[in-house]
C-alpha positions in Angstrom: -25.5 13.5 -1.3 -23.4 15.5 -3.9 -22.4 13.1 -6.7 -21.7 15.6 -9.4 -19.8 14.0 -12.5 -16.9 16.6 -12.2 -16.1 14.4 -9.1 -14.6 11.8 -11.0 -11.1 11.3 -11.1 -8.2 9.0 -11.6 -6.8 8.7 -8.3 -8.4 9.7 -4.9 -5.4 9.8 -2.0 -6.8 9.8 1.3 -4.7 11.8 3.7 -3.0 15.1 3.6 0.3 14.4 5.6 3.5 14.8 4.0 3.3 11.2 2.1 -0.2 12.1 1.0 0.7 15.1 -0.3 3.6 14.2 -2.0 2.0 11.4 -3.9 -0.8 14.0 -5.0 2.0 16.3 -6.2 3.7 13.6 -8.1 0.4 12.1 -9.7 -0.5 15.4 -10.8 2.5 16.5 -12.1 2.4 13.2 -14.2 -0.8 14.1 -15.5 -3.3 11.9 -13.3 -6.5 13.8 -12.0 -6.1 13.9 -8.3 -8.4 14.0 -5.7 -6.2 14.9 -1.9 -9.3 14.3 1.0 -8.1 14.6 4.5 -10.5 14.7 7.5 -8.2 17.7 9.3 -6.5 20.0 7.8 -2.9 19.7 5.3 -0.4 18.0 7.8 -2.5 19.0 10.8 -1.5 14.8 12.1 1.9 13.2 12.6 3.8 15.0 9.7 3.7 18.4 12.0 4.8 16.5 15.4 7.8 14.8 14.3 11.7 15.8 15.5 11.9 18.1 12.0 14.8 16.3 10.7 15.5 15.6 7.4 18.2 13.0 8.1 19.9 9.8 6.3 18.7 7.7 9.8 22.4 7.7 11.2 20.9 5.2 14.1 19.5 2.6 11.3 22.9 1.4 10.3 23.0 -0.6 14.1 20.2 -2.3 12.5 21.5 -3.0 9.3 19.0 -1.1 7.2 21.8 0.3 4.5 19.5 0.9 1.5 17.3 2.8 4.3 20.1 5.1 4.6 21.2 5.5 1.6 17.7 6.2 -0.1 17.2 8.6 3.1 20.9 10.5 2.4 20.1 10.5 -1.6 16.6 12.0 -0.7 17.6 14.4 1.8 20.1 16.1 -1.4 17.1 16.1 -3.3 14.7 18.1 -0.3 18.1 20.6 0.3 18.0 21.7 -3.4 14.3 21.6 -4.3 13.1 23.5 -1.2 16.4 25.5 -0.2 13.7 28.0 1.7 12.5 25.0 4.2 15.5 22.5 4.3 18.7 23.4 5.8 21.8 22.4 6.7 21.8 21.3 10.3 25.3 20.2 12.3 24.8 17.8 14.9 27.5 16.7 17.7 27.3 13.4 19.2 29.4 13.0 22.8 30.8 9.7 24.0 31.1 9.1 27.7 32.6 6.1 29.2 29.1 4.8 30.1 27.9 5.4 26.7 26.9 2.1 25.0 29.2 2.8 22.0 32.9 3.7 22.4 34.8 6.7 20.1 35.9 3.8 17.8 32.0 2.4 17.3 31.1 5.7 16.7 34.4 6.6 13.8 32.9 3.5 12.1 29.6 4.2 11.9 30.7 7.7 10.7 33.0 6.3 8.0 30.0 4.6 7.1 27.3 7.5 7.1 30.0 9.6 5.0 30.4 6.4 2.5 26.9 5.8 2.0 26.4 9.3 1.1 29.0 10.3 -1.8 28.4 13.5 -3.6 26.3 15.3 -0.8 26.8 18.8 -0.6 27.5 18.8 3.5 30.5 18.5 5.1 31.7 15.1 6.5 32.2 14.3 10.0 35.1 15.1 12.6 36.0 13.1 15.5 36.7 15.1 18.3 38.8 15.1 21.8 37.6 15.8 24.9 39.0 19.1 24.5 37.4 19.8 21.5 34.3 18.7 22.1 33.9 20.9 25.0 35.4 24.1 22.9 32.4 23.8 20.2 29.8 22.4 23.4 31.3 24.3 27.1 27.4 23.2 28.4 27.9 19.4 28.1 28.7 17.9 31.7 32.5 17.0 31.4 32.5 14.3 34.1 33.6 10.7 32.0 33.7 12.6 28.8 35.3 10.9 26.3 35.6 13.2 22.9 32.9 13.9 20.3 31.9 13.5 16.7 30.8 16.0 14.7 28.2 15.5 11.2 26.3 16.9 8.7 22.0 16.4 8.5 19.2 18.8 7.4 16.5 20.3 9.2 13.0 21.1 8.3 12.1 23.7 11.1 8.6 23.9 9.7 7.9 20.1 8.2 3.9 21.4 7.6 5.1 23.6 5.1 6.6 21.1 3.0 3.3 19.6 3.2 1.6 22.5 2.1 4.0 23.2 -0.8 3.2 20.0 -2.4 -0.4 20.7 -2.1 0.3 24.0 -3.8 2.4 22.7 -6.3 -0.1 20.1 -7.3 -3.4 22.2 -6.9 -1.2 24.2 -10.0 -1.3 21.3 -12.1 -5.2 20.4 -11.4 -5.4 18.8 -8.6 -8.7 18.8 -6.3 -8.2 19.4 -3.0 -10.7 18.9 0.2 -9.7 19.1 3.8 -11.9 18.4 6.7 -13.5 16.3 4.5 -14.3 12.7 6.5 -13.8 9.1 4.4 -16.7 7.7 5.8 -17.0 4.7 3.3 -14.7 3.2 0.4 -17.8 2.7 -2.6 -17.6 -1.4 -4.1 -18.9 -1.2 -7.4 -19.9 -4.3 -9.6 -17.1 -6.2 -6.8 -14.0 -3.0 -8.1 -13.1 -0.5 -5.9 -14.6 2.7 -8.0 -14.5 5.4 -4.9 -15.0 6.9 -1.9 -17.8 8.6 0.6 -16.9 11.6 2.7 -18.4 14.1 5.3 -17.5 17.9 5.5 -17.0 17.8 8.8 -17.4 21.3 9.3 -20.3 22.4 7.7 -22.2 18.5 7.7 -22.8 18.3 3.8 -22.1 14.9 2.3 -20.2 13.8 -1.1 -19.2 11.1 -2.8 -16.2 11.2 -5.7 -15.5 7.8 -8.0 -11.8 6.7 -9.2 -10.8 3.4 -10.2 -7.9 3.7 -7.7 -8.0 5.2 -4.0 -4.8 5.2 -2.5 -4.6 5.3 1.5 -2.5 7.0 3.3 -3.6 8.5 6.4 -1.1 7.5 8.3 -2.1 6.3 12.0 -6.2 6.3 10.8 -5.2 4.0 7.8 -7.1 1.1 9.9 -10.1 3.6 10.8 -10.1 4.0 6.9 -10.6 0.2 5.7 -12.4 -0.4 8.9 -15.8 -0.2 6.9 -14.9 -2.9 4.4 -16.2 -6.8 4.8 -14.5 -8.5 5.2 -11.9 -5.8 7.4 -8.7 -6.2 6.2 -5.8 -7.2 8.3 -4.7 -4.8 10.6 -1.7 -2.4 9.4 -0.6 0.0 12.0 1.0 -0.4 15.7 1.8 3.4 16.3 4.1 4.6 18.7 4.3 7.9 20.8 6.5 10.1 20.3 6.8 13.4 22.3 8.7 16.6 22.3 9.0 19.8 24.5 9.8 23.1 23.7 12.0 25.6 26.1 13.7 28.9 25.6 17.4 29.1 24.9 19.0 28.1 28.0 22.5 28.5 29.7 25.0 25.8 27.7 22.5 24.9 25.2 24.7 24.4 22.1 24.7 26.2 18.8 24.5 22.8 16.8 22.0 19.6 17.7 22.7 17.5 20.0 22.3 14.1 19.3 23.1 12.1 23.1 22.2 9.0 25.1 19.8 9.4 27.5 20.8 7.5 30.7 17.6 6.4 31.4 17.4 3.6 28.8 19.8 4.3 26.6 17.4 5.8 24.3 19.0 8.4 21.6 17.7 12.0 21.8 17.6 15.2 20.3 18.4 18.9 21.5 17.7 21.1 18.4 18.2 24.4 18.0 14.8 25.4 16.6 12.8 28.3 15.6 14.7 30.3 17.9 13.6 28.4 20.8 15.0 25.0 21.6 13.3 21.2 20.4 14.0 18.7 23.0 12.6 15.2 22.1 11.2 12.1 21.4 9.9 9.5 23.0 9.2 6.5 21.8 6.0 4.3 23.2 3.7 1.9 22.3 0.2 4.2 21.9 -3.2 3.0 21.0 -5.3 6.0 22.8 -7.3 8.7 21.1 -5.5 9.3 17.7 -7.4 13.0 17.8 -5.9 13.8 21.3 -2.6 12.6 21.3 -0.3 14.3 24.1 2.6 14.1 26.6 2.1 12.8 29.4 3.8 14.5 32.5 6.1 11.2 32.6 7.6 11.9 29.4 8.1 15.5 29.9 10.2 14.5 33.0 11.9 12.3 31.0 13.2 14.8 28.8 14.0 17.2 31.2 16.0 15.0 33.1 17.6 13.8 30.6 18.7 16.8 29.6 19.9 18.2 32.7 22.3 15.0 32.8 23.7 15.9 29.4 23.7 19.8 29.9 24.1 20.5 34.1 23.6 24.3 33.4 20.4 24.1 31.5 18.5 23.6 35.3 15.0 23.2 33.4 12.2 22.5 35.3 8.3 21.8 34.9 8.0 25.3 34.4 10.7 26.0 32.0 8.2 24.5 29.2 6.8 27.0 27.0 4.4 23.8 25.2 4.9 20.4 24.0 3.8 18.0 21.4 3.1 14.7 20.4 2.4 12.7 17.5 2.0 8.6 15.9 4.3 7.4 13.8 2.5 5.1 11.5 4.6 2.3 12.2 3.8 -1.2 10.6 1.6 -3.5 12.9 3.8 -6.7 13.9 1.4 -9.1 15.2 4.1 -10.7 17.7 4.6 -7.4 19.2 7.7 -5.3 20.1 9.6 -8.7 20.7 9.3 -9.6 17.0 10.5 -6.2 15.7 14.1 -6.1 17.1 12.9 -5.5 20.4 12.0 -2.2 21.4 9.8 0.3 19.6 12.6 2.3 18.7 14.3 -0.4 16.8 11.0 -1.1 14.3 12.1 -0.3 11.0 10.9 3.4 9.5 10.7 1.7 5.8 7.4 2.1 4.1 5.0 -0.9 3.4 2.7 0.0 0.1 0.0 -2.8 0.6 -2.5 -3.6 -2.7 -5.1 -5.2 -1.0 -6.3 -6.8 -4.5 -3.6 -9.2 -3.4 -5.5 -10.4 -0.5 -9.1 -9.9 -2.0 -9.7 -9.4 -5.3 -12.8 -7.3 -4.7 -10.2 -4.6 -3.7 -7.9 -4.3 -6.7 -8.2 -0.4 -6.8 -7.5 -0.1 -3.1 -3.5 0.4 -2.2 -2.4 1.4 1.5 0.7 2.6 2.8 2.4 2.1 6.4 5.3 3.5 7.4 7.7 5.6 5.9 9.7 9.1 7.3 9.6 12.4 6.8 12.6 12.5 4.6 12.1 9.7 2.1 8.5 11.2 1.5 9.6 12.4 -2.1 10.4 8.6 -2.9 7.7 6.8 -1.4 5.5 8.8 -3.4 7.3 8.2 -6.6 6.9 3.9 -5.7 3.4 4.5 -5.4 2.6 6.2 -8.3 4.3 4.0 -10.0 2.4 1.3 -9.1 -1.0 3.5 -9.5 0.2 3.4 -13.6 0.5 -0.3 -13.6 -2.5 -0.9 -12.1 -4.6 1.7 -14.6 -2.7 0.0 -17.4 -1.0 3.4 -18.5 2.8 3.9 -19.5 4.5 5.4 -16.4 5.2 9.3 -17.2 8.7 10.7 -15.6 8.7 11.2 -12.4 9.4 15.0 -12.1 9.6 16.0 -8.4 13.3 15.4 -7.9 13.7 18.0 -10.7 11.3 20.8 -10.1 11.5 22.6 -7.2 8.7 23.2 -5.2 7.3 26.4 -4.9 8.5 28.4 -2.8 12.2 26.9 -3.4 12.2 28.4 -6.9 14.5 30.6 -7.3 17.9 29.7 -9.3 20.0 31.5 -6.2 17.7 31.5 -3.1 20.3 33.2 -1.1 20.7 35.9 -3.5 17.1 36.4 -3.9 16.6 36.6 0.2 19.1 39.3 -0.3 17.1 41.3 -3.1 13.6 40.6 -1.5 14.9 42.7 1.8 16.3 45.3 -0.1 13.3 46.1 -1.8 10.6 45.6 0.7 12.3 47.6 3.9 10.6 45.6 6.3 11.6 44.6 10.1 14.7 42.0 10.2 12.5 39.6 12.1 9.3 40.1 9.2 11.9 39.8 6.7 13.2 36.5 8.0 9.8 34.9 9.0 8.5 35.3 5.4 11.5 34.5 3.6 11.8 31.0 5.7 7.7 30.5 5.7 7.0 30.9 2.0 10.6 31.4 0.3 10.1 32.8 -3.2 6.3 32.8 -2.7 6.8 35.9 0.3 6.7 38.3 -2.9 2.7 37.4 -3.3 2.5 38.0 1.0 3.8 41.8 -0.4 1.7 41.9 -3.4 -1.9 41.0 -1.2 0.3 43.7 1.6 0.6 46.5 -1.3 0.4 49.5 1.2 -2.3 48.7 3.7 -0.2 49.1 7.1 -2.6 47.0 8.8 -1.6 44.4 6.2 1.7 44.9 6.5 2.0 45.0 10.5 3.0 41.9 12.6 -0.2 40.0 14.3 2.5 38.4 15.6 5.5 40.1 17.1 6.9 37.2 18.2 7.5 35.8 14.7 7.2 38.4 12.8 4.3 37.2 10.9 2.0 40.1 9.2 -1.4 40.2 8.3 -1.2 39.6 4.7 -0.3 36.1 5.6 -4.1 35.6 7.1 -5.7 36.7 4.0 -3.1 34.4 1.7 -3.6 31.6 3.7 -7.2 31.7 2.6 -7.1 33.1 -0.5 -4.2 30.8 -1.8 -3.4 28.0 0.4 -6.9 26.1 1.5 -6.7 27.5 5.4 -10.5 26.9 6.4 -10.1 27.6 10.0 -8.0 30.1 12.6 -6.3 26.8 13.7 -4.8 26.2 10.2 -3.9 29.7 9.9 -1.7 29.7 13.4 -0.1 26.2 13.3 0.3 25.1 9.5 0.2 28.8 7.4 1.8 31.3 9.3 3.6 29.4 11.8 2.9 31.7 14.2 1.2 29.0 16.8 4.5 27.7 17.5 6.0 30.9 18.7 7.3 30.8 22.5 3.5 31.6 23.1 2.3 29.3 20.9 0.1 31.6 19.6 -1.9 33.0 22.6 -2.4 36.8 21.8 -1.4 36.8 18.4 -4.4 34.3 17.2 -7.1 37.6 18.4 -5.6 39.8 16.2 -5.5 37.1 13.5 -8.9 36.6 13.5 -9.4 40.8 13.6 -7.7 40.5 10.1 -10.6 38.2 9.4 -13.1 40.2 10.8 -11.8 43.1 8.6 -10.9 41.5 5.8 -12.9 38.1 5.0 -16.5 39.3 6.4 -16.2 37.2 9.8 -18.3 38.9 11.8 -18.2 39.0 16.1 -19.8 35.5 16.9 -17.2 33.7 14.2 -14.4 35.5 15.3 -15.0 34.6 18.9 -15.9 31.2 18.1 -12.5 30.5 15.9 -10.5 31.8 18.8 -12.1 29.6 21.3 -11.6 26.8 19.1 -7.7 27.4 18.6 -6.9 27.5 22.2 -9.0 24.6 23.0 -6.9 23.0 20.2 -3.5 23.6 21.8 -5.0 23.1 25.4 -3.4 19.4 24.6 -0.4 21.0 24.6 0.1 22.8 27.6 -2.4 20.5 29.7 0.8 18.4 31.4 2.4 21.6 32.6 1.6 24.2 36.0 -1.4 25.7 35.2 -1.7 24.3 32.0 -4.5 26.5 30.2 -3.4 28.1 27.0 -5.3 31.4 27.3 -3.6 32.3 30.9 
């Protein structure tokens, strides 16, 4: 086992989701010596399945959670200006039909409220709207017992593994270590102190071992599967739940703006995003404690959402077959030991708040060991500044600032983003659609696609001509942004896996820019194709001939 002494550090997070890596980028930036260990890849869990919202939780108000919203509104300000290249503006309508559960005068209030909670954001308030109005700005939504509308202001992070990545970048840049695929097979007791951790490379089979007076986990829906080797096993954290979305084309009435409607079903709120230039139709919301590795939609919940939008939009007319893929992931919800009836009850109505556990609380053997449950996609940024924090107090150091809300990350760098998306095309004369895929992939950070591009055309031509994507981007995502396999390259580099083919095609001429460029040879090539499609067979598997190469 590998036990070199550069392997010791003073923190060792365990997961590389979006609140993994955005504790690693804030330790780091504070000047801690980081070790980020994930057993997949850089948000290749629940971080990359989520609805892609960056939103103040307009829905949590109903359950009273106002400092919820208002640290989700403040943070999703902060996210808009640090990473203006991944985080945008999104407008969402929500209509009101008589058999909707709240009325156009619950829904004004709860807007007031939203718009109250958030003073000084840079988006526009909401509108109430007539029934006239609301079917001018949305002609597709079935008029029968509608009401009127209200229109508001979120954010949208149409690639949320990016933000991931970016924070590994950022933090790799001030010294941070940085191991994917790389198993926790064992938390290391030393002299009765928590002093590190044991891990597999679970693709080539070598075993390590790195020390730290302080391992932080957050592997979100594995944090049990983490702390199940310790005796005794601590109390259980996590009671997931499902939550699953399909993908379509742009369809006859789909809206320009999100839709944000009841489903009739159960009441249920749901999403019709504009996304990616297809459309984002989700989630569901069920209790799950299956295969945390195989996590899919089940051909119930696809029906579900295609019903339900068919009620809502009459003229969409989707079908089984209108799915291009779905996807599903766990939200790493605290575990309630009574169940769904002591949390509100319904798994929607469990909070989304973060729990940071230090176990030394409950066993002082474990006083370097914190865990954290919980938590969204938008309030990453301050979770992670709570828990390193906390990793300070416990090493007995002064806190240093907390610099993340202040430096942008890196691809959102520039002081006028817009004006330097204008500049980057103008120089580079590339296709529109190339032009836009880099620009809203890697921001600031496209110029170093161009500089690896120079003047090779095969670098410089699309593997992808859905996206855009070129094949500079292959050898970056190796060179620069710790992509160890095909899989990483399509779904959390490039984006090109989540394409209207979801990558089928475009992943063989990937892997020819490895062949050409990185030394794979025939066998390797083959063998990182194969294992992409029977990656994203999950996704396709609950739809008419469901087999991703077809």
């Amino acid at each position: 086992m590998d036990q070199s002494p550069e392997e010791k550090f003073d923190l060792i997070v365990v997961g590389a989701g979006i609140n993994g890596t955005g504790i690693c980028r804030d330790a780091a930036l504070r000047g801690l010596k980081v070790l980020l260990v994930d057993k997949g890849d850089i948000s290749s869990g629940t971080s990359g399945w989520s609805s892609r919202l960056i939103h103040g939780g307009l829905r949590y108000l109903e359950h009273g959670e106002i400092g919820l919203v208002r640290e989700s509104l403040r943070e999703r300000e902060i996210l808009l200006r640090i990473a203006p290249h991944l985080v945008k503006p999104l407008r969402l309508i929500i209509p009101v039909y008589r058999r909707s559960k709240r009325g156009l005068l619950t829904l004004r209030a709860g807007m007031v409220a939203y718009d109250l909670l958030s003073i000084g954001k840079s988006l526009p308030c909401h509108k109430m709207l007539n029934r006239q109005a609301a079917l001018e700005l949305a002609p597709g939504l079935d008029p029968r017992g509608l009401m009127g509308a209200a229109t508001y202001s979120d954010a949208q992070a149409e690639f949320a593994e990016r933000l991931a990545v970016e924070n590994v970048l950022s933090a790799v840049e001030r010294g941070a270590a940085v191991r994917t695929y790389a198993r926790v097979d064992r938390i290391v007791l030393d002299g009765g102190q928590v002093s590190g951790v044991e891990f597999t490379d679970v693709l080539t089979k070598s075993r390590h071992a790195a020390f730290a007076p302080i391992v932080i986990n957050v592997a979100g829906p594995w944090i049990d599967d983490v702390l199940a080797g310790l005796s005794p096993r601590p109390e259980r954290m996590i009671s997931g739940t499902k939550g699953s979305h399909i993908i379509v084309s742009r369809f006859a009435g789909a809206p320009a703006d999100a839709l944000y409607a009841e489903a009739r079903a159960d009441g249920r709120p749901f999403f019709i995003i504009p996304w990616n230039g297809l459309v984002l139709i989700g989630t569901t919301d069920l209790r799950y404690d299956g295969d945390l590795d195989k996590v899919q939609a089940t051909s119930q919940e696809v029906q579900y959402l295609i019903e339900e939008t068919n009620h809502v939009i009459p003229s969409a007319g989707l079908n089984s077959a209108s799915i291009l893929y779905t996807y599903s992931g766990v939200r790493p919800l605290p575990f309630s030991a009574g169940g769904p009836e002591s949390a509100i009850g319904a798994e929607g109505a469990i909070t989304r708040r973060h729990m940071i556990r230090d176990h030394s609380k409950g066993d002082p053997r474990l006083g370097g060991l914190i865990s954290i449950a919980g938590g969204k996609l938008t309030t990453f940024r301050n979770l992670a500044r709570q828990a390193v924090d906390l990793i300070f107090d416990k090493l007995g150091r002064r806190r240093a600032e907390c610099l993340t809300g202040k430096l942008a990350l890196p691809g959102g760098s520039a002081s006028d983003f817009q004006q330097f998306s204008i500049a980057f095309k103008a120089e580079h004369n590339l296709p529109e659609r190339t032009a836009n895929h880099l620009l809203r992939v890697y921001g600031v950070r496209a110029l170093g696609v161009m500089s690896i591009a120079g003047n090779d055309a095969s670098l410089r031509k699309p593997f992808s001509e859905d996206t855009g994507a070129i094949g500079a981007e292959v050898l970056l995502a190796f060179q620069m942004e710790k992509a160890r396999t095909l899989t990483d390259v399509m779904l959390r580099r490039t984006m090109a896996g989540l394409g209207p083919d979801a990558g089928i095609g475009s992943d063989e001429r990937a892997a020819r820019v490895c062949r050409d460029y990185l030394g794979w040879d025939e066998m390797k090539e083959r063998e990182e194709v194969r294992n992409y499609r029977d990656y994203v067979r999950r996704y396709r598997s609950s739809l008419p001939g469901g087999d991703p190469g077809r």
